[in-house]
C-alpha positions as a Markdown table, in Angstrom:
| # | Residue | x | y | z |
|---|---|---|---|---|
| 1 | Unk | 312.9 | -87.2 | -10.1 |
| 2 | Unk | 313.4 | -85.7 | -6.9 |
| 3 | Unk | 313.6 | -82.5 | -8.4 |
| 4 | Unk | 310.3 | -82.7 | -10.2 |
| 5 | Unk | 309.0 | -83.6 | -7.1 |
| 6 | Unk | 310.0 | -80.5 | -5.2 |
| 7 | Unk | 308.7 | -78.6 | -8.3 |
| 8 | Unk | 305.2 | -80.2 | -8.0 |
| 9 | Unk | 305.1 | -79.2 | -4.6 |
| 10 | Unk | 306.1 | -75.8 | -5.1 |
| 11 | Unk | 302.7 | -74.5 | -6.2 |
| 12 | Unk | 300.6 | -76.8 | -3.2 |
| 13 | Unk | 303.2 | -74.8 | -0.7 |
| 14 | Unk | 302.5 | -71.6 | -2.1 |
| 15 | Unk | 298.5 | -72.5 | -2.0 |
| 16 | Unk | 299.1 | -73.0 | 2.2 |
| 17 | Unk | 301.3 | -70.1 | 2.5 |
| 18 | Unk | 298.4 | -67.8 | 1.1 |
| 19 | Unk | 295.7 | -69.9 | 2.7 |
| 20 | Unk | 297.5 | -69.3 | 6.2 |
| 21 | Unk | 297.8 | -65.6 | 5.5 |
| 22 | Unk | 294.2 | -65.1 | 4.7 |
| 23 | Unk | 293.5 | -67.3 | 7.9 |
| 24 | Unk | 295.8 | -65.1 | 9.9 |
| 25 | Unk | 294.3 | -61.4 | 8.7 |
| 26 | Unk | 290.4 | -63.1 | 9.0 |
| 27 | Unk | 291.1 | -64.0 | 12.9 |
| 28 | Unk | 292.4 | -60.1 | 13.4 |
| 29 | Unk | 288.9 | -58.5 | 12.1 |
| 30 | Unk | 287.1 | -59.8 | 15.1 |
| 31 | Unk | 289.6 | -57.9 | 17.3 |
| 32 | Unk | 289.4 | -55.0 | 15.6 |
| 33 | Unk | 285.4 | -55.0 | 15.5 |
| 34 | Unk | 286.0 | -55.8 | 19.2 |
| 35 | Unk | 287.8 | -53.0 | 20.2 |
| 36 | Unk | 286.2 | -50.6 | 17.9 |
| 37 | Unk | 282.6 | -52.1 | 20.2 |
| 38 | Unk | 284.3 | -51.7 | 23.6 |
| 39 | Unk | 285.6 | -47.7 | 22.2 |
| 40 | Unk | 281.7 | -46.9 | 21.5 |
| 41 | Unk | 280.6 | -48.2 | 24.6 |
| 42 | Unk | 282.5 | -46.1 | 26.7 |
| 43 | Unk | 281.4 | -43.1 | 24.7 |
| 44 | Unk | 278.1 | -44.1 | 25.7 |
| 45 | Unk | 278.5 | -44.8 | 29.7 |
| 46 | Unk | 280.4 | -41.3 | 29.8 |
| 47 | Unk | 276.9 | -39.3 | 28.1 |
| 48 | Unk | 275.2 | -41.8 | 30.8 |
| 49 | Unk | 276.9 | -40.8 | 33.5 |
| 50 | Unk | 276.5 | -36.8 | 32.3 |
| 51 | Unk | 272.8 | -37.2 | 32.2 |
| 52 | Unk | 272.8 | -39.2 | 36.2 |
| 53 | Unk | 275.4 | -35.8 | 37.3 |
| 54 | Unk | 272.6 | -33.3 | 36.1 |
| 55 | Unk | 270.8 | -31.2 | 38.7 |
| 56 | Unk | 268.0 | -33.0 | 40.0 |
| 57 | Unk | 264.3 | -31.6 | 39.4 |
| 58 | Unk | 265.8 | -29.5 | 36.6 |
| 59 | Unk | 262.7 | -30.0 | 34.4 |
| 60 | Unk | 259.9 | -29.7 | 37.2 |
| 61 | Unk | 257.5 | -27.3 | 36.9 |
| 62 | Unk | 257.0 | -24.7 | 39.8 |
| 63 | Unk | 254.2 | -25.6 | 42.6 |
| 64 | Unk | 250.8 | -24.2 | 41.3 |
| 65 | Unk | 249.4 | -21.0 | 43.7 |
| 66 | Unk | 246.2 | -18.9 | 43.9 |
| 67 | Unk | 245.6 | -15.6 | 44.9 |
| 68 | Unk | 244.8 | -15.4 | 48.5 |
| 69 | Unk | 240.9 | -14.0 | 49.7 |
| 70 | Unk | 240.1 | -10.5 | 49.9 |
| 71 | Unk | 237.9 | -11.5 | 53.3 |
| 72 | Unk | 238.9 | -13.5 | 55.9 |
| 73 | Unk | 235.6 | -13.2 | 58.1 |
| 74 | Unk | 231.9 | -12.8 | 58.2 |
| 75 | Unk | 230.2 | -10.2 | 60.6 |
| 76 | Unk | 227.7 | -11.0 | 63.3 |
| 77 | Unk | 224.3 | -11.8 | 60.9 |
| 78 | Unk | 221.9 | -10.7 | 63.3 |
| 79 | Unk | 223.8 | -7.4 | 63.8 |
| 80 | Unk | 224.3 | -6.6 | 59.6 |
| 81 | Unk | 221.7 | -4.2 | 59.8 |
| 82 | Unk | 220.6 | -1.4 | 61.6 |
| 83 | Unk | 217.9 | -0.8 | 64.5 |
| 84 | Unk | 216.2 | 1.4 | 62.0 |
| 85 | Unk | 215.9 | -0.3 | 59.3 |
| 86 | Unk | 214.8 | -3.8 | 61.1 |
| 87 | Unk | 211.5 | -1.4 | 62.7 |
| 88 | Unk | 210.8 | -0.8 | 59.0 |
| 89 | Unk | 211.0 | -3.9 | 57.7 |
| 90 | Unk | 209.8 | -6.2 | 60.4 |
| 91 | Unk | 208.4 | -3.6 | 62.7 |
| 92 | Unk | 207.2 | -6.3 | 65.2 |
| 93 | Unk | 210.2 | -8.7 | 65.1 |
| 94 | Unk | 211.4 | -7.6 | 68.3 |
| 95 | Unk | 215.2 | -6.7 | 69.7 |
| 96 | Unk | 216.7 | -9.6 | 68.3 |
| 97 | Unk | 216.9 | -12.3 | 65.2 |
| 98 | Unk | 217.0 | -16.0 | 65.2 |
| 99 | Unk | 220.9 | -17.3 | 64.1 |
| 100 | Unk | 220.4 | -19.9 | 61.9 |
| 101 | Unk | 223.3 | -23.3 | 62.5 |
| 102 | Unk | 226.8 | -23.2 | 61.2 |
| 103 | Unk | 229.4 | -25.2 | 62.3 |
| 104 | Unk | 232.0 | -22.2 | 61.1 |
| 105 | Unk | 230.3 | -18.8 | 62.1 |
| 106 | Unk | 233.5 | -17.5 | 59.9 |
| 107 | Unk | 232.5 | -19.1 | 56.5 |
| 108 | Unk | 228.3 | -19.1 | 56.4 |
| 109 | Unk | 226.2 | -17.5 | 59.0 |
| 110 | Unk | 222.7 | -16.4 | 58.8 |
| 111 | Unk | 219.7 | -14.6 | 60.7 |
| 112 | Unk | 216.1 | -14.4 | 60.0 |
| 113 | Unk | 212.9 | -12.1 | 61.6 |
| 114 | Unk | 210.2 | -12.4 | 61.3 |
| 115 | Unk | 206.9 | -9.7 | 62.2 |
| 116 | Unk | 203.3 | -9.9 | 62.6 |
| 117 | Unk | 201.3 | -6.5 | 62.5 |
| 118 | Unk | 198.0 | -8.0 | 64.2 |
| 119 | Unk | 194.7 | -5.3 | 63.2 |
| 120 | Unk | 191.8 | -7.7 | 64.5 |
| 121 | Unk | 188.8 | -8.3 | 62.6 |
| 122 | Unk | 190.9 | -6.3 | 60.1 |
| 123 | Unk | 193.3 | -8.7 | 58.9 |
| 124 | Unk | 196.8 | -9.1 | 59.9 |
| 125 | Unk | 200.7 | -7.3 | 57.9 |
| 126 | Unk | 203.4 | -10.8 | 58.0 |
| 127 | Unk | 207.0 | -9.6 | 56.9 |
| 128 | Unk | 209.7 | -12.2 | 57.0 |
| 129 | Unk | 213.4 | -10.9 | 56.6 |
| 130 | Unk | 216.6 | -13.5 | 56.1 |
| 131 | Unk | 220.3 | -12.6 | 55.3 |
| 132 | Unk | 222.5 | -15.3 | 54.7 |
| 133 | Unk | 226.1 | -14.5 | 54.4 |
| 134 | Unk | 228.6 | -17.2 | 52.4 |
| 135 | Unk | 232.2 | -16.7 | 52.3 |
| 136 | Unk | 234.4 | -18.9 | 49.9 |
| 137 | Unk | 238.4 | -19.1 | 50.7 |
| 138 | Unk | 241.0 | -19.6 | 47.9 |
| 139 | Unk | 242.2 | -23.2 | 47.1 |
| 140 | Unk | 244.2 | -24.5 | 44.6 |
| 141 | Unk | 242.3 | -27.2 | 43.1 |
| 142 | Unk | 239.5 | -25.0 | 42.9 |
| 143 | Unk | 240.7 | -21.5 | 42.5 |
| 144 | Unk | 240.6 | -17.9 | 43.9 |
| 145 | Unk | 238.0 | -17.1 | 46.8 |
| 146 | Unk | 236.8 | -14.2 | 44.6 |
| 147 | Unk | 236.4 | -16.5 | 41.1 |
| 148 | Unk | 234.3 | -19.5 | 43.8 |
| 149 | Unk | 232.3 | -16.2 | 45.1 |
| 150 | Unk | 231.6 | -15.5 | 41.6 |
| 151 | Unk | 230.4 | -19.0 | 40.5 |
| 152 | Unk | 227.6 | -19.2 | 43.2 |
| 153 | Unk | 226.7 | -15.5 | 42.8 |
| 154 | Unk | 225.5 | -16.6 | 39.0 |
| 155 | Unk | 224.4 | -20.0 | 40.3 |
| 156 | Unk | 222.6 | -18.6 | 43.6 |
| 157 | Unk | 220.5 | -15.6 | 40.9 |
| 158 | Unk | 219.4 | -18.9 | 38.8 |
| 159 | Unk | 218.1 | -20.7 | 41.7 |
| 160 | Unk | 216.5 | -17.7 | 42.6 |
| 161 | Unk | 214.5 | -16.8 | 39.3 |
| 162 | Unk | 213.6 | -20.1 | 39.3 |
| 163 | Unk | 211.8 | -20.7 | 42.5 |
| 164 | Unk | 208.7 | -23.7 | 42.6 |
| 165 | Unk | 205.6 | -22.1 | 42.6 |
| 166 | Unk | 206.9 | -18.2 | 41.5 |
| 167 | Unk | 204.7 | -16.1 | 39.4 |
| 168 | Unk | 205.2 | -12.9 | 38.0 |
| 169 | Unk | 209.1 | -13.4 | 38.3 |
| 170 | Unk | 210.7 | -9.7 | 37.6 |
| 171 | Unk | 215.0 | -9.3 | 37.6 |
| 172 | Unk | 217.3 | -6.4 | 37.9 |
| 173 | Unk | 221.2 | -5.7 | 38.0 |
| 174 | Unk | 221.7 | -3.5 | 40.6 |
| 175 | Unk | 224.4 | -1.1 | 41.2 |
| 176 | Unk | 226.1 | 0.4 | 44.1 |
| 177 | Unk | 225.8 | -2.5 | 46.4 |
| 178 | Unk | 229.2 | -4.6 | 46.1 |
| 179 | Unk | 230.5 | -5.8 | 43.2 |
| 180 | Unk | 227.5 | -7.8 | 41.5 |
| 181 | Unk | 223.3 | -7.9 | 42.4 |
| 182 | Unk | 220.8 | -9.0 | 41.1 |
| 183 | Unk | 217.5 | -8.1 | 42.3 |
| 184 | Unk | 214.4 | -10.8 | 41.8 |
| 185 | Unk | 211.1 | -10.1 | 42.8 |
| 186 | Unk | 208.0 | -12.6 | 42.3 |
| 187 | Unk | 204.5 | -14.1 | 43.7 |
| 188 | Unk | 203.8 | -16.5 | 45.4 |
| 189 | Unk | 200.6 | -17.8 | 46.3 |
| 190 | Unk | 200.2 | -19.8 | 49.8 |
| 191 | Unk | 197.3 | -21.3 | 51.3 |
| 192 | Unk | 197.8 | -18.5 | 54.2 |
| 193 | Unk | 197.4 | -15.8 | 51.2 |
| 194 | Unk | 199.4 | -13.7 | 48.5 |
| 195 | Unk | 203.2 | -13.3 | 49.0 |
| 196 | Unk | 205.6 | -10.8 | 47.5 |
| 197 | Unk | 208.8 | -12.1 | 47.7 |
| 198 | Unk | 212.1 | -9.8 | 47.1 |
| 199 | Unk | 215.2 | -11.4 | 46.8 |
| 200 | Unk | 218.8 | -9.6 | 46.4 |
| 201 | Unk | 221.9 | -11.6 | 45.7 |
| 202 | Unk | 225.0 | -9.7 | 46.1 |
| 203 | Unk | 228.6 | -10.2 | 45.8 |
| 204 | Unk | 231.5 | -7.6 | 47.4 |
| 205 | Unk | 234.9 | -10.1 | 46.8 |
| 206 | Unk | 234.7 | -13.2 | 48.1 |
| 207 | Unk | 231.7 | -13.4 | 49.9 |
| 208 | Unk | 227.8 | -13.5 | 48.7 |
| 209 | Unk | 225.2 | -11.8 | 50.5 |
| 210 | Unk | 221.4 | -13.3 | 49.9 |
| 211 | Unk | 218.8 | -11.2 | 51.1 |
| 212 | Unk | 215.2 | -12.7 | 51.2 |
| 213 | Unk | 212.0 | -10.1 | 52.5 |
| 214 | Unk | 208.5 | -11.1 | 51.6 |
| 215 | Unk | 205.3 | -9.9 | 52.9 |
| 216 | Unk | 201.4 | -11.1 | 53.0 |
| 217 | Unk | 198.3 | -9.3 | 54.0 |
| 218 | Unk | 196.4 | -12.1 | 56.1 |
| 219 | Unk | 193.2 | -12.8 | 57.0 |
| 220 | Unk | 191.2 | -10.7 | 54.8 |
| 221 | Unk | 194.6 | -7.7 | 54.5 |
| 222 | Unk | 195.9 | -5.9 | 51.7 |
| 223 | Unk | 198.6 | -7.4 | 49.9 |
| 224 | Unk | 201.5 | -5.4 | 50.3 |
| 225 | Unk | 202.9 | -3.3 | 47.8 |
| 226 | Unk | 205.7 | -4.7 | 46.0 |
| 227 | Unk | 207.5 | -1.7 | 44.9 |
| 228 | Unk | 207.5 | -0.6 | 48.9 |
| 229 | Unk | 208.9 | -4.1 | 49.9 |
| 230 | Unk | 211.5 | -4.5 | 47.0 |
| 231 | Unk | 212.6 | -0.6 | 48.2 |
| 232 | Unk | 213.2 | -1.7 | 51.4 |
| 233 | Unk | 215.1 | -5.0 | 50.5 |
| 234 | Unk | 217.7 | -3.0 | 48.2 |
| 235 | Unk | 218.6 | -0.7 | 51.7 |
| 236 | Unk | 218.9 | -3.2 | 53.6 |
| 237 | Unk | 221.0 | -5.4 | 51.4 |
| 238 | Unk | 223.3 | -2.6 | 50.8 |
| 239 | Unk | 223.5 | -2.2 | 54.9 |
| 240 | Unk | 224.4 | -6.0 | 54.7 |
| 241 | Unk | 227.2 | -6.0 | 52.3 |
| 242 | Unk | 228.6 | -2.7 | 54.2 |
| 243 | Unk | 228.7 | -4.7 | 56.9 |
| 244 | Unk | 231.1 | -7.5 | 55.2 |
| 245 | Unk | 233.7 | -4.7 | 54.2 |
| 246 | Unk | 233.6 | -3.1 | 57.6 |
| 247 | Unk | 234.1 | -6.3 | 59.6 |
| 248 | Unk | 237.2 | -7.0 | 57.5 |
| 249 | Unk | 238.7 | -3.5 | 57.4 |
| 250 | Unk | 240.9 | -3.9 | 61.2 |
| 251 | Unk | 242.4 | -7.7 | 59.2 |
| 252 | Unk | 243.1 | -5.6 | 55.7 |
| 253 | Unk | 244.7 | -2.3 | 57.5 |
| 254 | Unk | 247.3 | -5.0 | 59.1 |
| 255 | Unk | 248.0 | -6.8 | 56.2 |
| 256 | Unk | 250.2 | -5.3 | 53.7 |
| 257 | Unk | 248.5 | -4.8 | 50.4 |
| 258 | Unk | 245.1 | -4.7 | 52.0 |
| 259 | Unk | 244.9 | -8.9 | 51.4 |
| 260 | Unk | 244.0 | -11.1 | 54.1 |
| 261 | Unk | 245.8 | -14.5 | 54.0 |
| 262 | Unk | 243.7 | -17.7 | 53.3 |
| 263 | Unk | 242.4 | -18.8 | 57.1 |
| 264 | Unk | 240.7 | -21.7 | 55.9 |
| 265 | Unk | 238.7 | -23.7 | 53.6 |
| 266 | Unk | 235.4 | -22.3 | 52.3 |
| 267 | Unk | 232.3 | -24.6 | 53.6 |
| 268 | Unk | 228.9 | -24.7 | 52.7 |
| 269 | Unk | 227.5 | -27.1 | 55.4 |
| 270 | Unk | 225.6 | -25.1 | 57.4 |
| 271 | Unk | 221.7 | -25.1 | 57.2 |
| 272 | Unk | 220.1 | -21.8 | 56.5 |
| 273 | Unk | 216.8 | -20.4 | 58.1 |
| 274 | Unk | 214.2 | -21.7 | 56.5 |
| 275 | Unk | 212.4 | -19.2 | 54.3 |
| 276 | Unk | 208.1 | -18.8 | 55.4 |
């Protein structure tokens, strides 16, 4: 009996002992998959800590630059153009023009004269002259002195040919007096009588030269000619713009290159002389 016993237990013992091994070799997969985890995560801190040692900045692009202004400087406005051609023009203007206000003489100036040839019972010759000189430095947010100059040079001709009140409007590229002008010539009709107005815009680099010259016979007068006046405008705007290269020339001869550095930012706040 009490070896039938044993023998009926036999096959329960053999159950536990399998049991047990299974229980065993189940409790050493989590330590395994443990192990295997903490092996992968150090993989991982060591690329981390590769990435945090690279050079700092190594993907930052370079600082953005522009090329610097031809000009650094405007000339005296009342002195851009000669004795000789300021008797022709406005033969009774006197010695001297009127500055117009600029709170940086180096970035907009401007002068104006004005003439009235007085003949009595005959009628009177008016001839108003104005130069106004604009120079534009470079910037980096809104580029090279010379690309600015260009922008207003177009927008400066459209304003022109599209004056209030302009009749008869007439334009022109020039040559030979910088690097762009435009030459725009109209009527204009005031309660004081007929004007011809003659306007040259030119560009030489980075600054743009506007040249206004109108005329009126008053008081019972001719009207001026306006082939005679625009003739006169295009020599004196060429005297102008002559001007601008030659008050720069001592600044490029001492810079290498010929470039002047950037001395400033361009401004646009002064008032010009108000046209008649």
């Amino acid at each position: 009996m009490q070896r039938r016993a044993q023998r009926a237990d036999q096959p329960y013992q053999r159950a536990s002992r399998r049991l047990s091994r299974v229980l065993v070799g189940a409790a050493a997969v989590p330590v395994m998959l443990i192990a295997a985890g903490c092996s992968s995560d150090s993989g991982s801190g060591a690329d981390a800590k590769q990435v945090s040692e690279s050079p700092a900045g190594a993907s930052a692009s370079p600082s953005p630059t522009v090329e610097a202004a031809a000009y650094a400087k405007l000339p005296e406005p009342c002195k851009v153009l000669s004795k000789k051609t300021l008797e022709e023009l406005v033969p009774e203007a006197g010695k001297s023009g009127k500055e117009g206000s600029s709170d940086d003489v180096s970035a907009r100036a401007g002068c104006s004269w004005d003439s009235l040839d007085n003949n009595g019972v005959k009628g009177s010759q008016f001839r108003w002259l104005n130069v106004s000189l604009l120079r534009f430095e470079s910037d980096v947010t809104r580029g090279s002195g010379e690309q600015r100059a260009r922008d207003y040079y177009d927008k400066q001709v459209t304003d022109v040919q599209s004056a209030e009140g302009a009749k008869n409007t007439k334009a022109e590229q020039l040559t030979g007096t910088g690097d762009q002008a435009t030459a725009v010539r109209y009527d204009l009709k005031k309660k004081e009588g007929a004007f011809k107005q003659q306007t040259i815009v030119a560009r030489v680099e980075n600054v743009v030269v506007t040249l206004d010259y109108n005329g009126a016979g008053l008081a019972g007068d001719e009207t001026p000619d306006a082939d005679d006046l625009m003739k006169a405008a295009k020599k004196a705007a060429k005297e102008a713009v002559t001007a601008v290269t030659k008050a720069n020339e001592t600044d490029a001869s001492a810079t290498p290159g010929g470039t002047n550095s950037p001395s400033g930012s361009a401004t646009s706040s002064a008032t010009p002389a108000k046209k008649s």
